[in-house]
C-alpha positions as a Markdown table, in Angstrom:
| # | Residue | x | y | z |
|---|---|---|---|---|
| 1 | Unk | -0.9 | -14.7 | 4.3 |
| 2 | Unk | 2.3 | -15.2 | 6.2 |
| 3 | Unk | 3.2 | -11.8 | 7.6 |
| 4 | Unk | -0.5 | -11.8 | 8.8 |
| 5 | Unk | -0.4 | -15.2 | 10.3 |
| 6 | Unk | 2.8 | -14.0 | 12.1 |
| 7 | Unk | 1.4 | -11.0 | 13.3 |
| 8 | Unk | -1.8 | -13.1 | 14.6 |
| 9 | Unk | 0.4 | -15.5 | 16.4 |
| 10 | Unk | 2.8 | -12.2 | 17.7 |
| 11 | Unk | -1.0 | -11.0 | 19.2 |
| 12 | Unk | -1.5 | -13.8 | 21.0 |
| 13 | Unk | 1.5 | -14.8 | 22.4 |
| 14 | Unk | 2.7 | -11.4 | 23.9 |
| 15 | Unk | -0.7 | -9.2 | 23.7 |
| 16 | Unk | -1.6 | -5.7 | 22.0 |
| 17 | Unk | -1.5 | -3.8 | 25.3 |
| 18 | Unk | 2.5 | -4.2 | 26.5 |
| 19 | Unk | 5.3 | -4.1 | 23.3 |
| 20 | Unk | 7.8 | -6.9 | 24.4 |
| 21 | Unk | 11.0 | -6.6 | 22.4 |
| 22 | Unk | 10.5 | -10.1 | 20.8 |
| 23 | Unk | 6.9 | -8.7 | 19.8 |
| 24 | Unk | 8.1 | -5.9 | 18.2 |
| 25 | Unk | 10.8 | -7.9 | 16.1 |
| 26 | Unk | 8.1 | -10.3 | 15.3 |
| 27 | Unk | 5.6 | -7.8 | 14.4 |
| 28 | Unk | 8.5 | -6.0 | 12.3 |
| 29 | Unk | 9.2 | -9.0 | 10.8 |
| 30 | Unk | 5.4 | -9.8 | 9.7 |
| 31 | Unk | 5.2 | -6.0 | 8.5 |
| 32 | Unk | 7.7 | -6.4 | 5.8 |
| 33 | Unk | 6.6 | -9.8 | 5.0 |
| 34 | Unk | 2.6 | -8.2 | 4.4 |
| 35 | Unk | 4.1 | -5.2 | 2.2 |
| 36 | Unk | 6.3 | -7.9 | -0.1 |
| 37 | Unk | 3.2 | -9.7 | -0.4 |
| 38 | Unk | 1.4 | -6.2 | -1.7 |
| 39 | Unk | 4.0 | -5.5 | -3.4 |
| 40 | Unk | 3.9 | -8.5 | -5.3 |
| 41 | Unk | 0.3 | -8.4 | -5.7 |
| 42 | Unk | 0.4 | -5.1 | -7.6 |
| 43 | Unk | 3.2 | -6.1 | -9.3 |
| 44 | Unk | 0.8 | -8.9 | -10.9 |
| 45 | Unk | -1.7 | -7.0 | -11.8 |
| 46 | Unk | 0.4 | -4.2 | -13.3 |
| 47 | Unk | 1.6 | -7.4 | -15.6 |
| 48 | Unk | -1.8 | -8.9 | -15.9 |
| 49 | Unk | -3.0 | -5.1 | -17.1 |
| 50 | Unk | -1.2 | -5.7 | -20.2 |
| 51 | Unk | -3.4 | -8.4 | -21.4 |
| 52 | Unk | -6.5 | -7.2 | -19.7 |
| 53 | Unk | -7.9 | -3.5 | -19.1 |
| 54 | Unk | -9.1 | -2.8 | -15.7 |
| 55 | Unk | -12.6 | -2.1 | -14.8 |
| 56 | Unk | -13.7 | 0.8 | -13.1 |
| 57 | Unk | -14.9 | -0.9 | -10.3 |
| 58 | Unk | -11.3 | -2.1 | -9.6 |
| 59 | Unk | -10.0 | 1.1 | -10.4 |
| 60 | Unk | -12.5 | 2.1 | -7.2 |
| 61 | Unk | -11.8 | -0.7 | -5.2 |
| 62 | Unk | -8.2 | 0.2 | -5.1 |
| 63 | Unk | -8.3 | 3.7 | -4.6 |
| 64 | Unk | -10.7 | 2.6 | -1.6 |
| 65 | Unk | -8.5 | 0.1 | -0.6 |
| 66 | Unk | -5.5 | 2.7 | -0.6 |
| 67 | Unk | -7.5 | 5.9 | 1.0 |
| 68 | Unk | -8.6 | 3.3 | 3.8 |
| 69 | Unk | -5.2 | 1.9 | 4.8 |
| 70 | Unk | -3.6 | 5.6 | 4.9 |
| 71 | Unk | -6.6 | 7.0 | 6.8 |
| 72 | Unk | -6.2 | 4.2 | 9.4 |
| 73 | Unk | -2.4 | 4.2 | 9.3 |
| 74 | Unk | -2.5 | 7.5 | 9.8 |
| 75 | Unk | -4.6 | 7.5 | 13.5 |
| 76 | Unk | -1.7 | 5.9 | 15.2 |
| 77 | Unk | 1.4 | 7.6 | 13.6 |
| 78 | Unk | -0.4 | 10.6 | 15.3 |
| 79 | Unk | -1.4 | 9.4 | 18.6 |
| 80 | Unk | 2.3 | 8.3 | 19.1 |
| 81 | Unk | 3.3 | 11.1 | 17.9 |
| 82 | Unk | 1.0 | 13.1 | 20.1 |
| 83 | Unk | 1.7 | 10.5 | 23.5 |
| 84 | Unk | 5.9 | 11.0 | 22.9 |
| 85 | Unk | 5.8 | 15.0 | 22.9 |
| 86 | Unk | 8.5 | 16.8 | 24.6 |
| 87 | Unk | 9.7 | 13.5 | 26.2 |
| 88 | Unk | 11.8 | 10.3 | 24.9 |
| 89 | Unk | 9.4 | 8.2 | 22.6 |
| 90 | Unk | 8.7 | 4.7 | 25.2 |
| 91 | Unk | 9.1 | 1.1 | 23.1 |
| 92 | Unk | 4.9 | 1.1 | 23.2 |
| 93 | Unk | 5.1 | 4.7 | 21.6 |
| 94 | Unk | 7.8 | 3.3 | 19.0 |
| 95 | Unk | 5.7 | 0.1 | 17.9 |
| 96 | Unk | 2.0 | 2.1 | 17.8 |
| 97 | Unk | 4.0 | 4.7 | 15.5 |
| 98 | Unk | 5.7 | 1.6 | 13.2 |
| 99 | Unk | 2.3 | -0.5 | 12.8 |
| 100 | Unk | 0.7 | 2.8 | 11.3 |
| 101 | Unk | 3.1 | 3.5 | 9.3 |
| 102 | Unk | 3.3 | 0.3 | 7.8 |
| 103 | Unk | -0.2 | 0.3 | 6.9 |
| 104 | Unk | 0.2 | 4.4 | 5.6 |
| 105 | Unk | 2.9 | 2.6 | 3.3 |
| 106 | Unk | 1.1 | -0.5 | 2.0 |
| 107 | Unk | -1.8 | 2.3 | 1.1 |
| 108 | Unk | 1.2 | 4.0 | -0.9 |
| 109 | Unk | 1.9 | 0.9 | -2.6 |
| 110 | Unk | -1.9 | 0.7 | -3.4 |
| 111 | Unk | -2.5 | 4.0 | -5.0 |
| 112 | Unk | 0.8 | 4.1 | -7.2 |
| 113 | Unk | -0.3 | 0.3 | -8.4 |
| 114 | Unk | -3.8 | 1.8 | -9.2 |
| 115 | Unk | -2.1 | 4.5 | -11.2 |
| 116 | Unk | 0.1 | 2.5 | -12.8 |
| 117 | Unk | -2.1 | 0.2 | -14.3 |
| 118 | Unk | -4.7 | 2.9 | -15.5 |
| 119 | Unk | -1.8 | 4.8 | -16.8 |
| 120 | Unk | -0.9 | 1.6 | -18.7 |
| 121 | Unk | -4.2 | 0.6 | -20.1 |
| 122 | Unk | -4.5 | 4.3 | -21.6 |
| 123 | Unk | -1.2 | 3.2 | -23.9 |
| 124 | Unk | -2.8 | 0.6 | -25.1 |
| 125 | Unk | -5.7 | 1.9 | -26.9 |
| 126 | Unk | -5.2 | 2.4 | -30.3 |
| 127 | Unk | -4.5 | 6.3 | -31.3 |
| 128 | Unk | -7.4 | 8.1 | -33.0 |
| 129 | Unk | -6.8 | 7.9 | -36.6 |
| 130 | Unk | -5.2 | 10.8 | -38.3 |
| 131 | Unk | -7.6 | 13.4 | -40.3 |
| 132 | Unk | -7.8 | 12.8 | -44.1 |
| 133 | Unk | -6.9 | 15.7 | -45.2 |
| 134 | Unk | -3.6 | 16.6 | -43.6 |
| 135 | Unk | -1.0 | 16.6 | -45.7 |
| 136 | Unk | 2.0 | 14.5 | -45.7 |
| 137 | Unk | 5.5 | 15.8 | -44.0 |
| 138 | Unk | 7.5 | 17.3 | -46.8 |
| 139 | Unk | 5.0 | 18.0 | -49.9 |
């Protein structure tokens, strides 16, 4: 809630249109603070999966969640990628290219903490019990 209320306040003091270096360290700023808050987020429910097995819904809802931020992360990474060809990347080019890839990384987080947690609920169902007839090691 803080990075994004930072970024919001970065938006409307110094507009989307021209990146002014104090945006950009602003909007830097309130990047990192939106991934720690992720971060800790999956981090929470990767602890809270120990107690409680995930739905499948959820399991959805974060792979959504994750395909959606990388797809729209992606869009801008390209375009100033595509804008800065063959000539030195402008401050506007820099910034387009950082808020993308902040949001291609906080779909990272998203996936590997989907993973993680329905990796962990799979080790905590009991093993299938062993056939009757197998003999024991060593008779």
């Amino acid at each position: 809630m803080g990075g994004g209320a930072m970024l919001v306040r970065t938006i409307l003091l110094y507009g989307v249109a021209y990146a002014d270096p104090a945006a950009i360290s602003l909007g830097l700023a309130a990047s990192f603070v939106i991934l720690a808050g992720i971060a800790a987020l999956i981090a929470g429910r990767i602890l809270q999966s120990m107690e409680k097995k995930p739905t499948p819904l959820e399991s959805k809802l974060w792979s959504m969640v994750g395909g959606v931020a990388v797809g729209a992360g992606s869009v801008p990474v390209v375009i100033a990628f595509g804008q800065s060809m063959g000539r030195v990347p402008t401050l506007d080019d820099l910034a387009v290219g950082l808020s993308g890839s902040f949001a291609v990384m906080a779909g990272v987080i998203a996936f590997v903490g989907e993973r993680v947690v329905t990796h962990l609920s799979a080790l905590r169902e009991p093993a299938p019990p062993a056939a009757e007839n197998s003999k024991p090691a060593g008779s």
